[in-house]
C-alpha positions as CSV (number, residue, x, y, z in Angstrom):
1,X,96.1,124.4,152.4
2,X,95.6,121.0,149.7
3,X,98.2,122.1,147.0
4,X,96.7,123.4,143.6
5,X,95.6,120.5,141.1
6,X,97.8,120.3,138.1
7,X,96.4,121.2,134.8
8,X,95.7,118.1,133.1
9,X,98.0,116.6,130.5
10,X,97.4,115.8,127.2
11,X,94.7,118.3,126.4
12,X,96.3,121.1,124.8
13,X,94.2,124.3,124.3
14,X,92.0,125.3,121.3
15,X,93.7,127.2,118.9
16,X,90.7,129.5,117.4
17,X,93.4,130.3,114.0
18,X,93.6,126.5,113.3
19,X,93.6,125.2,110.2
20,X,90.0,124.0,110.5
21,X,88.8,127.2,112.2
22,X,85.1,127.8,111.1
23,X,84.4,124.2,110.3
24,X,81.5,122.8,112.0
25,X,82.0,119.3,111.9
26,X,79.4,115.9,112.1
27,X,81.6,112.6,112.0
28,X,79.2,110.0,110.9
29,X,79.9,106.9,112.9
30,X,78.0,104.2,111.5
31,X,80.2,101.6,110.1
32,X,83.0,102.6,112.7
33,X,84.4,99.3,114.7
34,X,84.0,99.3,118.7
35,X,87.3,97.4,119.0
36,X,90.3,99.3,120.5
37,X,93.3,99.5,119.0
38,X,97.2,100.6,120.2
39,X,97.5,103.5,118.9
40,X,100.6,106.4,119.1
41,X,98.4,109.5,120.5
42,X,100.2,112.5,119.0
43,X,102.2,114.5,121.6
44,X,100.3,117.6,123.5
45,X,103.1,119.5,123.3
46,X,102.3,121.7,120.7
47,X,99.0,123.1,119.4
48,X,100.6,123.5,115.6
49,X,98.8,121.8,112.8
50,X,102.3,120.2,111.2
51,X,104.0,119.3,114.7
52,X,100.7,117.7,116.3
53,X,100.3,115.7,113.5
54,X,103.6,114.0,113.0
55,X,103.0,110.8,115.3
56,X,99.5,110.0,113.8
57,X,100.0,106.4,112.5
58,X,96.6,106.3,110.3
59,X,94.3,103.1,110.1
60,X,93.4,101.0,106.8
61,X,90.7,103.5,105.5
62,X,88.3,100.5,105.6
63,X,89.4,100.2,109.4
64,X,88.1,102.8,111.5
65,X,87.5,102.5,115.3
66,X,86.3,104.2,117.9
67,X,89.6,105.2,119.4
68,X,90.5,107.0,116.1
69,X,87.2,108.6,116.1
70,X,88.0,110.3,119.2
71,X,91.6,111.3,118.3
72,X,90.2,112.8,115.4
73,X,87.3,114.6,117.7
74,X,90.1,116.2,119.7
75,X,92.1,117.2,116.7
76,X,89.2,119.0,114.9
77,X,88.7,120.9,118.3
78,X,92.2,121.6,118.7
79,X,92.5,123.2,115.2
80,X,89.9,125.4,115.9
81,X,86.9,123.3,114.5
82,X,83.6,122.7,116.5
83,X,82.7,119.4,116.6
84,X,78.7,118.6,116.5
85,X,77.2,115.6,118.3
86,X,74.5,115.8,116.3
87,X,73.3,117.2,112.9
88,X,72.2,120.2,112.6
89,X,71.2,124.2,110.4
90,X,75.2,125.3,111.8
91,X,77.5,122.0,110.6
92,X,79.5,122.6,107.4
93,X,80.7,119.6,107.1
94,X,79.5,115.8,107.4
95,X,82.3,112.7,107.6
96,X,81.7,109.0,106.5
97,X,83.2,106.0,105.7
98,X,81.3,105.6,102.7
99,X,77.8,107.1,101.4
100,X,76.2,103.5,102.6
101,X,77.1,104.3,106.0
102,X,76.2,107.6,105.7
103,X,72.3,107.1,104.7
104,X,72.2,104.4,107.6
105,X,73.0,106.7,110.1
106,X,71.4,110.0,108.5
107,X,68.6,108.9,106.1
108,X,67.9,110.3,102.5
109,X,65.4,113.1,103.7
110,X,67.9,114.5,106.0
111,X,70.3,114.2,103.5
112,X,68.6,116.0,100.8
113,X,68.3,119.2,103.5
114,X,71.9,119.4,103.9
115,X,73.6,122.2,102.3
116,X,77.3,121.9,103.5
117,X,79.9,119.3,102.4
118,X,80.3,115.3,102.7
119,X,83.7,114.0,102.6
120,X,85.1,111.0,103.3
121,X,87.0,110.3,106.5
122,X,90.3,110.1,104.2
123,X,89.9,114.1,103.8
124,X,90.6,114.3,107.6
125,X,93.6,112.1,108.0
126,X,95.3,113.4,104.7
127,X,94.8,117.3,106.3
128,X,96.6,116.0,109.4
129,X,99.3,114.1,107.9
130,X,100.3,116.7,105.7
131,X,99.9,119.6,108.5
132,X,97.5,121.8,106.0
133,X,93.7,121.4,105.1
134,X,94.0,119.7,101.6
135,X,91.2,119.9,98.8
136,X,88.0,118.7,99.9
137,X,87.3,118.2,95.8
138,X,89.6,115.0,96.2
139,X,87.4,113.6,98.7
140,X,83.7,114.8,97.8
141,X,81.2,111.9,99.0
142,X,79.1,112.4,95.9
143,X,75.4,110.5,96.5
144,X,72.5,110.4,93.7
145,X,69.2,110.3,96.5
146,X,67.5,109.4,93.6
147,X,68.3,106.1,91.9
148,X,71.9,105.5,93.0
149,X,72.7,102.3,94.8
150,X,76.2,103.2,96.1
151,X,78.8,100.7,95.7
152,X,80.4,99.4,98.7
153,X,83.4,101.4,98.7
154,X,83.5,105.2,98.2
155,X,83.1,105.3,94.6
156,X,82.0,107.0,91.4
157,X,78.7,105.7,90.4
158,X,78.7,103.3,87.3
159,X,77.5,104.3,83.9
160,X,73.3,103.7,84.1
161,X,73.6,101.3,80.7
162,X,76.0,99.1,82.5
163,X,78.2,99.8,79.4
164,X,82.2,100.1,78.9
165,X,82.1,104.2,79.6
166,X,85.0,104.6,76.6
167,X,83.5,108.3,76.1
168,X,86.9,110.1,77.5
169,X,89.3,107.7,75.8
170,X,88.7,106.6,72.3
171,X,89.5,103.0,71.6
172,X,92.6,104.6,69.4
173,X,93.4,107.5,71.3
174,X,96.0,106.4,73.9
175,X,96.4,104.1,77.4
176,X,99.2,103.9,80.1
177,X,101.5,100.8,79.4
178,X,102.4,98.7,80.9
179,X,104.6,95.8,79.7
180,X,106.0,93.1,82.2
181,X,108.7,94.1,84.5
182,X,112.3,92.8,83.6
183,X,112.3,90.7,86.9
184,X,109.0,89.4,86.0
185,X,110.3,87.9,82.4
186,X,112.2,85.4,84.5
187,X,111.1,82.3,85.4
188,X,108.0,83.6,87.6
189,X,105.1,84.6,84.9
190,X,102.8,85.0,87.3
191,X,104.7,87.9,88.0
192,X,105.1,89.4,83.8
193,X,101.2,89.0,84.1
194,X,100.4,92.4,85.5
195,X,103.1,94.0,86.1
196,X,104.2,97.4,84.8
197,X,107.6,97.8,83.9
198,X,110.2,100.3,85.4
199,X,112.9,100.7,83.8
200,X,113.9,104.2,82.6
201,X,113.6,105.8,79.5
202,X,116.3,108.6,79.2
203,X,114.0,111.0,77.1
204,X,111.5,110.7,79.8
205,X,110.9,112.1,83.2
206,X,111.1,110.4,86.3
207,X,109.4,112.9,88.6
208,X,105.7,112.4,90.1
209,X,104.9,115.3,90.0
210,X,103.2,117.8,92.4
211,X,101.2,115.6,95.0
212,X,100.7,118.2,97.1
213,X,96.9,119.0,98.5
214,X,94.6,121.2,95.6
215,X,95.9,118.7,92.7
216,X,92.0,119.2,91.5
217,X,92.2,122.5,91.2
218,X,94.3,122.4,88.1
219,X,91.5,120.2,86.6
220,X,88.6,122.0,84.8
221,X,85.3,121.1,85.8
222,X,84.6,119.4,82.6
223,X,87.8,117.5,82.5
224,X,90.0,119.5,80.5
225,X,93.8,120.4,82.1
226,X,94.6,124.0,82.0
227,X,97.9,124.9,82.0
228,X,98.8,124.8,85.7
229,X,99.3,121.2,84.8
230,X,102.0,121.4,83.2
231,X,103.9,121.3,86.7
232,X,103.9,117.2,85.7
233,X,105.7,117.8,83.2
234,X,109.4,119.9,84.7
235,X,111.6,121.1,81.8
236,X,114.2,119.5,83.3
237,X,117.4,121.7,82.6
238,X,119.1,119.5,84.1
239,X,119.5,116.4,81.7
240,X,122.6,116.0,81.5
241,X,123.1,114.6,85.1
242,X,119.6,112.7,84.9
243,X,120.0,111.1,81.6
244,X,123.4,109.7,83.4
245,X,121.8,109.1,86.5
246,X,119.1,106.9,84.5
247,X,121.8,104.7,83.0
248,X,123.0,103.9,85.8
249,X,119.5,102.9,87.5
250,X,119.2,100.8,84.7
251,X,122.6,99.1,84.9
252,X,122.5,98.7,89.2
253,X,119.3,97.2,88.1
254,X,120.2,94.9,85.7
255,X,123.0,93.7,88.3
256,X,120.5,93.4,91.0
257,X,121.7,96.2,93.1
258,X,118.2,97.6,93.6
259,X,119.3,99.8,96.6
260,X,121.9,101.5,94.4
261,X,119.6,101.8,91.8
262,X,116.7,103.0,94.1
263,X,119.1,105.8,95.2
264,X,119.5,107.2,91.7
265,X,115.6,106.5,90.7
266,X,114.7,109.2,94.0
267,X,117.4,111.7,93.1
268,X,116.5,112.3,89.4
269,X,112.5,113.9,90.2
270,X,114.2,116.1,92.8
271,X,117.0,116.8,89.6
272,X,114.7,117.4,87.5
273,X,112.8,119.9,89.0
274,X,115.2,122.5,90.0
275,X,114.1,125.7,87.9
276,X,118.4,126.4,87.4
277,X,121.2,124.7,85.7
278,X,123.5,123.3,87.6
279,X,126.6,124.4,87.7
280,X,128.2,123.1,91.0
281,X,127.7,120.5,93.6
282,X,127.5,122.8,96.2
283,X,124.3,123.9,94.7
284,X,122.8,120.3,95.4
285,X,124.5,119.4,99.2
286,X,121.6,120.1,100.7
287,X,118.5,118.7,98.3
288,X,116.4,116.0,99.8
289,X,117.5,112.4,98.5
290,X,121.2,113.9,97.2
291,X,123.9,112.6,99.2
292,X,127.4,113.1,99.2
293,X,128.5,110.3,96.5
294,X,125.9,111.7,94.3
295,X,126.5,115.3,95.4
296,X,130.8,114.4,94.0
297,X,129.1,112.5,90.8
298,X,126.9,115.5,89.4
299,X,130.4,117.9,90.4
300,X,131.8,116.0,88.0
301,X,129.0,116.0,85.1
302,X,129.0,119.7,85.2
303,X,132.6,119.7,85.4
304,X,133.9,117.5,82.5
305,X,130.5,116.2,80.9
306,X,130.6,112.5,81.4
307,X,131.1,110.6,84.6
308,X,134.1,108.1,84.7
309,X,132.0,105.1,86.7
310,X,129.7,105.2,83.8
311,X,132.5,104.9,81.8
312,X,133.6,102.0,83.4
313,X,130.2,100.4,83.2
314,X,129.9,100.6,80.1
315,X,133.4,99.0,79.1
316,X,132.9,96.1,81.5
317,X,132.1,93.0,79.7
318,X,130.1,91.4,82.6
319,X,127.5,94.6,82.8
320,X,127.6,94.5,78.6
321,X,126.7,90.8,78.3
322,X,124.0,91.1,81.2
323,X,122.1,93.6,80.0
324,X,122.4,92.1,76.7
325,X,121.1,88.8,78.0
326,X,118.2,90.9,79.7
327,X,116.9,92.0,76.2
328,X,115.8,88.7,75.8
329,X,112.5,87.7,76.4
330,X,112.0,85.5,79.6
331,X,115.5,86.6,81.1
332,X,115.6,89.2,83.8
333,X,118.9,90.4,86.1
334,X,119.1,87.2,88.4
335,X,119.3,84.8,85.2
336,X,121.1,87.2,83.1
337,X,123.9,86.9,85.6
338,X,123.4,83.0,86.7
339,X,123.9,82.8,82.5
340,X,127.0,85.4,82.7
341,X,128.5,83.6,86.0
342,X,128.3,80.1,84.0
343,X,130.6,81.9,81.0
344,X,127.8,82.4,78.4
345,X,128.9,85.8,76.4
346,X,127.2,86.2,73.6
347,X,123.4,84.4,72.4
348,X,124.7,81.8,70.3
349,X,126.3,80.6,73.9
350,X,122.9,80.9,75.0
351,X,121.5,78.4,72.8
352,X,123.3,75.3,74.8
353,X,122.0,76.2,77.8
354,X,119.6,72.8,78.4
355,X,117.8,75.1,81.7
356,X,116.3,78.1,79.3
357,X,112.3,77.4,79.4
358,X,109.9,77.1,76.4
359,X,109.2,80.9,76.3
360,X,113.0,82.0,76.8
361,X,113.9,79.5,73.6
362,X,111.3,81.3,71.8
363,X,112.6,85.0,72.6
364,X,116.3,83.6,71.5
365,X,115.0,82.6,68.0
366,X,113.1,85.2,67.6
367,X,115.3,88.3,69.5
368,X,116.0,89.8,66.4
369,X,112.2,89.9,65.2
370,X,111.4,91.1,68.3
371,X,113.4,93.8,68.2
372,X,111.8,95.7,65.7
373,X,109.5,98.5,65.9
374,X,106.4,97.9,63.7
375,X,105.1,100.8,61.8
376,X,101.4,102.5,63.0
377,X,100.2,101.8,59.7
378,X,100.6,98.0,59.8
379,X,99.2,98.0,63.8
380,X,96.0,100.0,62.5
381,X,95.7,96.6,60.0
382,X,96.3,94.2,63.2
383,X,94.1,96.2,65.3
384,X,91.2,96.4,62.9
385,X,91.9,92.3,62.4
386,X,92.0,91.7,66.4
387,X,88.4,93.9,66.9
388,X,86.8,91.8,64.1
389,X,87.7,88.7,65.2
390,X,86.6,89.2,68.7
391,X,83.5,90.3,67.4
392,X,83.3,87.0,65.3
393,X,83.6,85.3,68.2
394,X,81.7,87.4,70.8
395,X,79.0,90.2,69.7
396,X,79.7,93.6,71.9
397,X,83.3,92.6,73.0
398,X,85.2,95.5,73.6
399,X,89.0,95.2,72.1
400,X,91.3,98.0,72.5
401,X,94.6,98.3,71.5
402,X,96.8,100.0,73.9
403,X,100.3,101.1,74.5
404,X,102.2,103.3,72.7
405,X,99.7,102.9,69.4
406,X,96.4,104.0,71.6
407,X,99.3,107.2,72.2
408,X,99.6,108.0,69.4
409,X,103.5,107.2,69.0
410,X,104.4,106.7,65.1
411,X,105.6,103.3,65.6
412,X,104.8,100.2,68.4
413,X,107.8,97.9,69.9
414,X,104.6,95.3,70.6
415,X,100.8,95.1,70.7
416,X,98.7,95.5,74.0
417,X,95.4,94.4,73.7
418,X,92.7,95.4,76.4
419,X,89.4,93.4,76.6
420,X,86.5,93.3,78.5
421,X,82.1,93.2,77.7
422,X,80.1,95.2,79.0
423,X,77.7,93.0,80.4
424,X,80.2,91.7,83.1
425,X,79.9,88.1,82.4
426,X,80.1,87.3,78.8
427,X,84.5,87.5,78.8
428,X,84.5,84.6,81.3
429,X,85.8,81.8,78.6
430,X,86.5,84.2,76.1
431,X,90.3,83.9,75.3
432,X,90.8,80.5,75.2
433,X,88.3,80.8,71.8
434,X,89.6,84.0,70.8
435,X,93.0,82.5,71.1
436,X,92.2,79.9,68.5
437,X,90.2,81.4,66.1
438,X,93.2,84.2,65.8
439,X,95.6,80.4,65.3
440,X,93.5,79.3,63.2
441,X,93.4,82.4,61.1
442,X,97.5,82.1,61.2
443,X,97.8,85.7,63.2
444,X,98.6,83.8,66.5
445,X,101.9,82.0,66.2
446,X,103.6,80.7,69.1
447,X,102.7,80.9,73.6
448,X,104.8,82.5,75.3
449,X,101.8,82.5,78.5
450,X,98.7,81.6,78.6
451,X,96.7,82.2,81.8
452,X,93.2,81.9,82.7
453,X,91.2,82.9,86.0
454,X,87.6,84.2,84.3
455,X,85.8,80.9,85.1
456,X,87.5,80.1,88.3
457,X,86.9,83.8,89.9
458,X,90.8,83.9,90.4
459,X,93.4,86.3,90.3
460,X,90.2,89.2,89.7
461,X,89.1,87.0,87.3
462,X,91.7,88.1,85.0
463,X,93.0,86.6,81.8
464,X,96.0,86.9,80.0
465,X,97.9,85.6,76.7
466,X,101.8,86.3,75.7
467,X,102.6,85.2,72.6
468,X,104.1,85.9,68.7
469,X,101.9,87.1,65.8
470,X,103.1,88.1,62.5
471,X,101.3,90.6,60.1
472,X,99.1,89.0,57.0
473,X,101.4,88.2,54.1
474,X,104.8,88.0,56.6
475,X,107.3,85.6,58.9
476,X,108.4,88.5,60.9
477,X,107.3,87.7,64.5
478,X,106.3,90.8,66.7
479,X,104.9,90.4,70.5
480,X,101.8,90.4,71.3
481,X,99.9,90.8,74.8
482,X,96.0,90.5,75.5
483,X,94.5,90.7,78.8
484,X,91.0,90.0,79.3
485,X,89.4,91.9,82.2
486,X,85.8,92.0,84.3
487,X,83.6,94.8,83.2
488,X,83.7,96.4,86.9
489,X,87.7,96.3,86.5
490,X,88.5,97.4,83.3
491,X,89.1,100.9,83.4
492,X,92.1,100.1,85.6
493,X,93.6,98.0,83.0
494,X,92.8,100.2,80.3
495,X,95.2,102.8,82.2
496,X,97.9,100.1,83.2
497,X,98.3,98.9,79.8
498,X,98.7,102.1,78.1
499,X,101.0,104.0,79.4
500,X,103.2,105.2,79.6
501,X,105.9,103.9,82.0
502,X,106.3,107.5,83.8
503,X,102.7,107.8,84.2
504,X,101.9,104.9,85.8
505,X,105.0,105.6,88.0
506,X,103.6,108.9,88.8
507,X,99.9,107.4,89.4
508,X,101.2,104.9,91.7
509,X,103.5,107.4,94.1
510,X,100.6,109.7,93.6
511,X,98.2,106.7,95.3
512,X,100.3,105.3,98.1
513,X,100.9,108.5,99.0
514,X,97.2,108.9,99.6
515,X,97.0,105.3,101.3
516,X,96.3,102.9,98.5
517,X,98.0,100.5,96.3
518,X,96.9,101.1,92.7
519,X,97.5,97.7,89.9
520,X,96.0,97.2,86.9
521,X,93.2,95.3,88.6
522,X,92.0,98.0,90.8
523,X,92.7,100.8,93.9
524,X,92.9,99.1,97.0
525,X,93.4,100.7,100.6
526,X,96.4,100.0,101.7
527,X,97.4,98.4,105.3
528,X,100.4,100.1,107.4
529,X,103.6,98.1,107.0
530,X,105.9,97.9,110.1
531,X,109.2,99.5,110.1
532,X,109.0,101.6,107.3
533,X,108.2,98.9,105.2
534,X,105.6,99.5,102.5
535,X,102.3,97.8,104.0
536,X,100.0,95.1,101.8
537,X,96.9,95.7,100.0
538,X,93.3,95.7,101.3
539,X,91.0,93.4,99.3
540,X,88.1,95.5,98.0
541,X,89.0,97.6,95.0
542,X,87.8,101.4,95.0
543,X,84.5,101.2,92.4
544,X,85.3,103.0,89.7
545,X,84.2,102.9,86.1
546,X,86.3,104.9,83.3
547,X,89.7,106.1,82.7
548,X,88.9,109.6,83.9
549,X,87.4,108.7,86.9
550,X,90.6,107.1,88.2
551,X,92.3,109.9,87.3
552,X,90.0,112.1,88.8
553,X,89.8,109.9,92.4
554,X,93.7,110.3,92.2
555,X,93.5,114.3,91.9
556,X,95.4,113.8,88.7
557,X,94.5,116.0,85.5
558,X,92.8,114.1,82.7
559,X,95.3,113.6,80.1
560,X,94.0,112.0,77.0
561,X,96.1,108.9,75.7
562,X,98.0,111.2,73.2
563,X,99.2,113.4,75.9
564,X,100.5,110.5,78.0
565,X,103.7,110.5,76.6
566,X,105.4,111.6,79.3
């Protein structure tokens, strides 16, 4: 008698309870690639949503084959979905790359019968990774069968007039700044060009916030947060171990310890967001990201009030002249410390060094200038100047004045200016004139950088000046920024360079953590580094138009520019 043939391996049953159970499934697969790729086949062990999910290694989203299509086949079936091989009255749900793909394959006719949802492929791999069906509103393939010609990339469509949608955000409401990172004021300024800065503001909070699937259900359908959304901002009862903790992320930093300042930076969000006051480390030992040396340090916050190694820190000459040196403009941690190792101690030393550049002499001179927080009032008067002279020198340009002035804040440490036109073509050239009419008008003072990429197509055609200004009438120098972006980009800049600092941490965790690498020049899928590390950027930007709608791709509730001081 032949022996009995083993149940075949890898296949494990349906469960009918599944998370996807009554789902009726179409997986569009135009604009999927034939090409096989090595892929970690989650283990048939288990039928449960979270544990057969955990070895799924997820593709670029602009990368899907035909290997992952059939994964995801037999993970829809497993979870109790039933998978259609062709459309039909009983699917629920259609899945696409993007809506191009998606009209190839199904047509507009067929389209316009279908009553269930479209969502985009990223819908399915978010649900897996995360082991629970997350919010199809976040992935909603929206299509206009009517007159839309869908951008490339899943997208929101763009305003019909082609113009700078500015509807949400008023041109002196509020924007998400963001300044130059302290490494980047060294002596790479490629790097201060877009970069937001991430150094921590004690009065602030470091945590992103609830990323967990339904983030759009806090968001009203006309744009408005309801109160659920406060969850973004914890009440931190904590601060007294955070505010240290941030000191100390800021001083590891400065000294170029970024591990030991990482450590601190992913223990505070956790901190922060414990609803009870801590009264003992034992409370904390077994918190994600809170380890035993940190677990002993907050013992002895709650215990005495004050914690002895920041004590030391701030007594120790060589952390006290660094971070001093850091303050000035063009010097980050590496050549605060080359500065500090070569005796410098205070910035009168600093003058005799021969090696500082142009644009770190300038931040010397003018460190104490620089320094001061100009009043709202007197910004109002330089932003009304900076919109009429653009206009003088280009009809329609758009100039907005971001940072912590478009937030409403009562005084600015600088001036961001955001720029773009809204015909898309007509800011290629435009700073270098803007640049000198606002010299030759005496607002402009001194270069700090001065980069251009409009006419070249470089860099996403991006444009940026650093420099001095002073208000009409005065010496005082104060610091200035305008960036000069494509129409089609804007929107991303707009946010970047408002602010503030936590936000744009928060939108940033908030998109990697969905598989993309958000900048101030757009939302780009991100590739899968190897070994844990954090994976490089795809090249095609996410199309999207307005303030809101980047907030609204990200599942983050609209906050208006006021209420983005975080």
């Amino acid at each position: 008698m032949a022996p009995k043939r083993k149940k075949r391996e890898g296949t494990p049953p349906s469960d009918p309870d599944g998370m996807f159970s009554g789902m009726v499934v179409f997986l569009v697969e135009s604009g999927v690639q034939p090409r096989r790729l090595q892929v970690s086949v989650p283990s048939s062990s288990s039928s449960s949503s979270s544990s057969s999910s955990a070895a799924v290694n997820f593709p670029p989203f602009d990368v899907i084959t035909s290997v992952w299509l059939q994964i995801w086949k037999q993970k829809l079936a497993q979870m109790g979905a039933k998978v259609a091989e062709k459309p039909s009255k009983e699917v629920t749900h259609v899945l696409a790359i993007d809506a191009d793909k998606l009209r190839r394959q199904l047509g507009e006719r067929q389209l316009e019968r279908f009553k269930g949802r479209i969502l985009l492929y990223q819908w399915l791999e978010e649900s897996l990774r995360s082991g629970e069906k997350v919010s199809e509103d976040l992935y909603d393939l929206k299509l206009d069968l009517e007159k839309e010609k869908t951008p490339e990339t899943p997208s929101v469509p763009k305003p019909a007039d082609g113009s700078v949608n500015n509807g949400d955000e008023s041109s002196q409401g509020g924007s998400i700044r963001s300044p130059p990172q302290e490494i980047a004021k060294d002596n790479d300024p490629s790097e201060a060009i877009s970069s937001p800065r991430l150094s921590y503001d004690s009065g602030h909070s470091l945590s992103p916030g609830n990323t967990s699937p339904g983030l759009s259900d806090i968001t009203s359908k006309d744009g408005g947060v309801q109160q659920s959304s406060l969850i973004y901002s914890p009440p931190n009862l904590n601060r007294n171990v955070t505010e240290i903790f941030g000191k100390l992320i800021n001083i590891y930093r400065a000294l170029g310890e970024d591990r030991r300042s990482f450590s601190y930076y992913k223990a505070i969000p956790v901190i922060e967001k414990l609803p009870f006051k801590i009264e003992s480390g034992d409370q904390v030992k077994n918190l994600p990201s809170i380890g035993k040396a940190l677990q002993e340090h907050i013992q002895e916050i709650v215990t005495t009030g004050k914690l002895s190694k920041l004590e030391h820190f701030e007594t120790d000459e060589k952390v006290r002249t660094i971070s001093l040196f850091g303050e000035v403009w063009g010097i980050g941690p590496t050549t605060a410390l080359k500065f500090y190792e070569k005796g410098y101690r205070t910035l009168d030393d600093l003058k005799r060094e021969e090696s500082l550049t142009h644009a770190q002499r300038l931040g010397l001179k003018y460190f104490d200038d620089i320094k001061q927080r100009i009043p709202r009032d007197e910004v109002q008067e330089m932003d009304q100047l900076l919109q009429k002279a653009g206009e003088d020198v280009l009809p329609g340009v758009v100039v907005v004045c971001g940072g912590s002035y478009r937030r409403g804040k009562a005084s600015c440490g600088d001036l961001d200016v955001v720029i773009t036109h809204p015909d898309g073509k007509s800011h290629r050239g435009f700073l270098k004139k803007y640049v000198k009419h606002l010299k030759d008008m005496g607002f402009l003072r001194e270069d700090l950088i001065f980069s251009t990429h409009s006419e070249e197509g470089t860099d996403s055609g991006v444009d940026t000046y650093f420099g001095l200004c002073t208000y009409p009438g005065r010496e005082l120098r104060h610091r200035i920024d305008l960036k000069v972006y494509p129409q089609d980009i804007y929107a991303f800049g707009l946010v970047a360079w408002t602010g503030n600092d936590v936000l744009n941490r928060r939108l940033r965790l908030l998109a990697e953590s969905k598989g993309f690498r958000l900048d101030d020049t757009g939302l780009f899928p991100a590739t899968h580094g190897s070994g844990g590390k954090r994976g490089s950027r795809g090249s095609t930007s996410i199309k999207l138009y307005t303030e809101r709608e980047v907030f609204d791709f990200l599942g983050f509730p609209w906050l208006e520019p006021h209420e983005r001081n975080l």
